[in-house]
C-alpha positions as CSV (number, residue, x, y, z in Angstrom):
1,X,-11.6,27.9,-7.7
2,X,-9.6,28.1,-11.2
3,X,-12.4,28.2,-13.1
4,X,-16.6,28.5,-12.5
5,X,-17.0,24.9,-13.4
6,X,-13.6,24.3,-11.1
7,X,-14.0,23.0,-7.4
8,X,-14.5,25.4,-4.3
9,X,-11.6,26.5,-2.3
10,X,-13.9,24.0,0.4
11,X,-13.7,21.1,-1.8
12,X,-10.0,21.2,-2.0
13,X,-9.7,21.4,1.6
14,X,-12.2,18.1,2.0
15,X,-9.6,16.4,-0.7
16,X,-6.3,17.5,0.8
17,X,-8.0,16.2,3.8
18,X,-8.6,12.0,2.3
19,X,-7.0,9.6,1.5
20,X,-5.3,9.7,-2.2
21,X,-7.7,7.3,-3.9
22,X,-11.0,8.9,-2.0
23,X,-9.5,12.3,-3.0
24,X,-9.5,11.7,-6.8
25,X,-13.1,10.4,-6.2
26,X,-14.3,13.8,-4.6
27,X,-12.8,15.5,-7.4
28,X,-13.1,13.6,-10.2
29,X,-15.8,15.1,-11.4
30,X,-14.6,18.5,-11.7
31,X,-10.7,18.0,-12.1
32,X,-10.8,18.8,-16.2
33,X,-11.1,22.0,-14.9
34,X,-8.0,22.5,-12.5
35,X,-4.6,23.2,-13.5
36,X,-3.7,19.5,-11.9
37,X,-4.5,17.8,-15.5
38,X,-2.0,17.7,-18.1
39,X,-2.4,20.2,-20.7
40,X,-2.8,19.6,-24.4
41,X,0.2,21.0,-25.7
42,X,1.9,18.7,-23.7
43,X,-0.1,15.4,-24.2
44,X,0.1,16.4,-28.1
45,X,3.7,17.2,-27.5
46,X,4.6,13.7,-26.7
47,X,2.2,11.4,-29.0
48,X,4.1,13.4,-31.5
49,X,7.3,12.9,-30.3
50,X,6.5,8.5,-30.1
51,X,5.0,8.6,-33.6
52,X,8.2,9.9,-34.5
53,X,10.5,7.1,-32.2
54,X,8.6,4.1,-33.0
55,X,5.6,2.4,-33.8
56,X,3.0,0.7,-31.5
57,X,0.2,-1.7,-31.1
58,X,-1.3,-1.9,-27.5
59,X,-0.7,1.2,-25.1
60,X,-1.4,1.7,-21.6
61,X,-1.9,4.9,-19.2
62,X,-0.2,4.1,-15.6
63,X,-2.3,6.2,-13.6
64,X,-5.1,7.5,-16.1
65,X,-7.7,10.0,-14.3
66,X,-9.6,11.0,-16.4
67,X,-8.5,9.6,-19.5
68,X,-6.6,12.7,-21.2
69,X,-3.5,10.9,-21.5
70,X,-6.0,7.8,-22.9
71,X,-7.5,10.2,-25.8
72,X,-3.6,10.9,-26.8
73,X,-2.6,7.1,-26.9
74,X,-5.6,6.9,-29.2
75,X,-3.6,8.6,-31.9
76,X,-0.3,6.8,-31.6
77,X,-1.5,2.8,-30.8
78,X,-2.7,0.9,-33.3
79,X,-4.7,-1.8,-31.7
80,X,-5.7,-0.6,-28.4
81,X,-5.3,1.4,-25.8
82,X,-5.9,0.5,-21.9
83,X,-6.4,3.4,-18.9
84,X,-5.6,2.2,-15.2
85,X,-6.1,4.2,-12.1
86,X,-6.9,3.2,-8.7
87,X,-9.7,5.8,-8.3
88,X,-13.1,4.3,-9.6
89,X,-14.6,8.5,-9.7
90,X,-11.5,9.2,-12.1
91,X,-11.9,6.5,-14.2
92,X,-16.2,7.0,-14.3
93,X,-15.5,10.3,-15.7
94,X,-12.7,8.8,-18.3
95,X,-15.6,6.6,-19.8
96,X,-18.0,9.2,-20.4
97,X,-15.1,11.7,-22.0
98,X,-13.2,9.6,-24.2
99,X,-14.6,8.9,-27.5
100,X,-15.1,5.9,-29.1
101,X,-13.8,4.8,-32.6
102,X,-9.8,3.8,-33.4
103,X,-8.3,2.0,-31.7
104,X,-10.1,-0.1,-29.1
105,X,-10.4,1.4,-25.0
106,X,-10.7,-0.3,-22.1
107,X,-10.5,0.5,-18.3
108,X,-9.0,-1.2,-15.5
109,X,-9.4,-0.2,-11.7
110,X,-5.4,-1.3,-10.3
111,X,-2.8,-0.4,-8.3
112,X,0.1,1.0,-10.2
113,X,2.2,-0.9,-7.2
114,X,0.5,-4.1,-8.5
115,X,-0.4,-4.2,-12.0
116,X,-3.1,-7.1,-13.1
117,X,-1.4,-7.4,-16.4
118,X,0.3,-9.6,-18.4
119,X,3.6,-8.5,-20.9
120,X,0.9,-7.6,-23.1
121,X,2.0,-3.8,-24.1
122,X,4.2,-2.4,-25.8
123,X,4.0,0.7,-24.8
124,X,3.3,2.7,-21.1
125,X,2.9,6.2,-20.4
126,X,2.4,8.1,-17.9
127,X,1.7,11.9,-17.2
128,X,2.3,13.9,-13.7
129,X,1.5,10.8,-11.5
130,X,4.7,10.5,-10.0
131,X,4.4,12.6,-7.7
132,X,2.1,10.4,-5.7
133,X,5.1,7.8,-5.3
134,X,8.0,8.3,-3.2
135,X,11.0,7.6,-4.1
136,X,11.7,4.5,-2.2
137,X,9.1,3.1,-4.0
138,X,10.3,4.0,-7.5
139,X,11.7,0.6,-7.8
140,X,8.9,-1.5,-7.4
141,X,6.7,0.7,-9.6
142,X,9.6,0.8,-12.7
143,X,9.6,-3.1,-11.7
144,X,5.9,-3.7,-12.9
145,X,6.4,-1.4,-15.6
146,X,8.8,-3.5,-16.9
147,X,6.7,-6.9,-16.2
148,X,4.0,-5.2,-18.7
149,X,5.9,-4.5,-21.5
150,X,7.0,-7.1,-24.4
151,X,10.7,-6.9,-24.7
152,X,11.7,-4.0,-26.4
153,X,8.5,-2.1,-25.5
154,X,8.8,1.2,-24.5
155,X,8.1,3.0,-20.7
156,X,7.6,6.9,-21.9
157,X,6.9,9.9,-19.7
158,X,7.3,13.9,-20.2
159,X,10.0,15.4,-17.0
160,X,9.8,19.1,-17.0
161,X,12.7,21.0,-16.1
162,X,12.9,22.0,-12.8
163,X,12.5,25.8,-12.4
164,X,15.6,28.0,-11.1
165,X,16.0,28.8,-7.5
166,X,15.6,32.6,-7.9
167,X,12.0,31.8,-9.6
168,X,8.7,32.5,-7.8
169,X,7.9,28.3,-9.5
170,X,10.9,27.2,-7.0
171,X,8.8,28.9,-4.3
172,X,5.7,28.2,-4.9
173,X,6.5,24.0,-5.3
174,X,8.9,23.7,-2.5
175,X,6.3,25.7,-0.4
176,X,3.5,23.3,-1.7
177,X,5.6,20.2,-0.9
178,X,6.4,21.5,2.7
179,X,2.8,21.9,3.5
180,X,2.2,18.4,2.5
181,X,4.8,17.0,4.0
182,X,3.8,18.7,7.7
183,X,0.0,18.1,6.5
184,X,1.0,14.3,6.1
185,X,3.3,14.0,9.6
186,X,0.0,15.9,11.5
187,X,-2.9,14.1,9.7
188,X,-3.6,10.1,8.5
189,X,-4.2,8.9,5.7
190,X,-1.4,11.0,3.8
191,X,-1.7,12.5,0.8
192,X,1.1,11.8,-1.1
193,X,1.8,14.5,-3.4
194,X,5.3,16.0,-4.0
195,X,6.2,17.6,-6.7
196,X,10.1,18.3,-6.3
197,X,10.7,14.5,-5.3
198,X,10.7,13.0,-9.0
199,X,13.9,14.1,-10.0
200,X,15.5,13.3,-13.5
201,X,19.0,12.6,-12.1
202,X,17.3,10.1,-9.4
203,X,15.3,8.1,-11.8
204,X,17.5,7.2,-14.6
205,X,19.9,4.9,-12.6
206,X,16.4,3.2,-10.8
207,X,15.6,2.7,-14.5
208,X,18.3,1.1,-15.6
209,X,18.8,-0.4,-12.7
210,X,14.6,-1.8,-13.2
211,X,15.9,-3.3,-16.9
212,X,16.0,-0.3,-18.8
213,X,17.8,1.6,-22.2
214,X,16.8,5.0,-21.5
215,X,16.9,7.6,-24.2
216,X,15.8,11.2,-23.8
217,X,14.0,13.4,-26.6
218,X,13.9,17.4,-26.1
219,X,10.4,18.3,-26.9
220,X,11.2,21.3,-29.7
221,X,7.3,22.3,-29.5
222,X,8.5,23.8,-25.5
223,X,12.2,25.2,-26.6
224,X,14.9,25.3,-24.6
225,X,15.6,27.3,-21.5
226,X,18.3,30.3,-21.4
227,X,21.6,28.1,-21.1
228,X,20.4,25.9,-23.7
229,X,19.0,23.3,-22.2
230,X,14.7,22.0,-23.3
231,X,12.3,22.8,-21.1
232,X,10.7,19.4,-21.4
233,X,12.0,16.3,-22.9
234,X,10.4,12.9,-22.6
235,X,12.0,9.9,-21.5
236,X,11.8,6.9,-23.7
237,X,13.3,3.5,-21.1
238,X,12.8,0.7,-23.7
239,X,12.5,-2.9,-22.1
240,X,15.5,-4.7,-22.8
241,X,15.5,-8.3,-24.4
């Protein structure tokens, strides 16, 4: 499915079927070629956009897979750059893609819920994890976000507009998040996965309310939509002193 070297139609229905962490495992080795990683325009969007805010030392990826997100941090961090990601099949396959050389790599198997760090970064990312957390747990995961990061460090993410109601996107991701949520009320364990739940207007107050300055960049490599407004901007929620 997606692509020849993409997972079976089969194999999607096994992983829809686990548990989130077992999930990433099954398709670990085969998720580079779904439309579920982050594109490069994207990840080069926003390295772009931080060398351009600010400059950094040590870097982390909340929620790495395979390491894409990683590679990018590799061009912005000076010192080094660290991937963690509950899934030990996702972060196999980020050892064996990522090059060596710049700054230094490491992986760590964690819970983004429960981060086994020290304030040792000044910089976090992440890219289109959210949508494994719910929203009542937004809190607690900006919370060790924050417990990472020096003071003044910097929590950065990409937020994509939402599409328009009229648009087959509204359709197709409200019809995706339906099936999940009815999958997840019929079937244990869930498999948390909603992509309308991670709304901009919902997580800049949890932000703030986490210890946060937010800031928000439009990202001119994506341009704006027809009233004006980017298609993506990243957030930029600096740790305050």
């Amino acid at each position: 499915m997606f692509s020849p070297e993409g997972p079976s139609l089969r194999e999607l229905a096994v992983q829809a079927l686990s548990s989130v962490e077992h999930g990433y495992d099954l398709l670990a080795p085969k998720f580079d070629h779904t439309p579920f990683r982050t594109p490069d325009p994207l990840l080069d969007a926003v390295a772009a956009m931080l060398r351009r805010v600010g400059t950094f030392d040590d870097g982390l990826d909340l929620c790495c897979g395979t390491g894409a997100g990683v590679e990018a941090l590799t061009k912005v961090c000076r010192a080094s750059v660290t991937g963690v990601d509950f899934s030990t099949g996702m972060l196999e396959v980020a050892r064996e893609r990522v090059p060596s050389g710049g700054p230094r790599v490491s992986w760590v198997r964690g819970d983004a819920r429960a981060l086994p760090f020290a304030p040792a970064f000044d910089l976090v990312v992440s890219f289109g994890a959210f949508g494994h957390f719910l929203p009542r747990e937004l809190p607690g995961l900006f919370g060790q976000v924050h417990s990472v990061l020096r003071p003044g460090g910097c929590f950065a993410f990409p937020v994509v507009a939402p599409p328009r109601p009229a648009s087959p996107a509204y359709w197709m991701l409200s019809g995706f998040d339906a099936v999940m949520k009815a999958r997840n009320a019929l079937w244990r364990p869930p498999f948390v996965m909603y992509y309308r739940d991670f709304r901009l207007g919902l997580v800049l107050p949890e932000l703030e309310r986490a210890g946060f300055a937010v800031d928000l960049y439009a990202l001119p490599e994506f341009g704006p939509r027809a009233d004006g407004s980017p298609r993506v901007r990243m957030v930029a929620a600096r740790r305050l002193p």
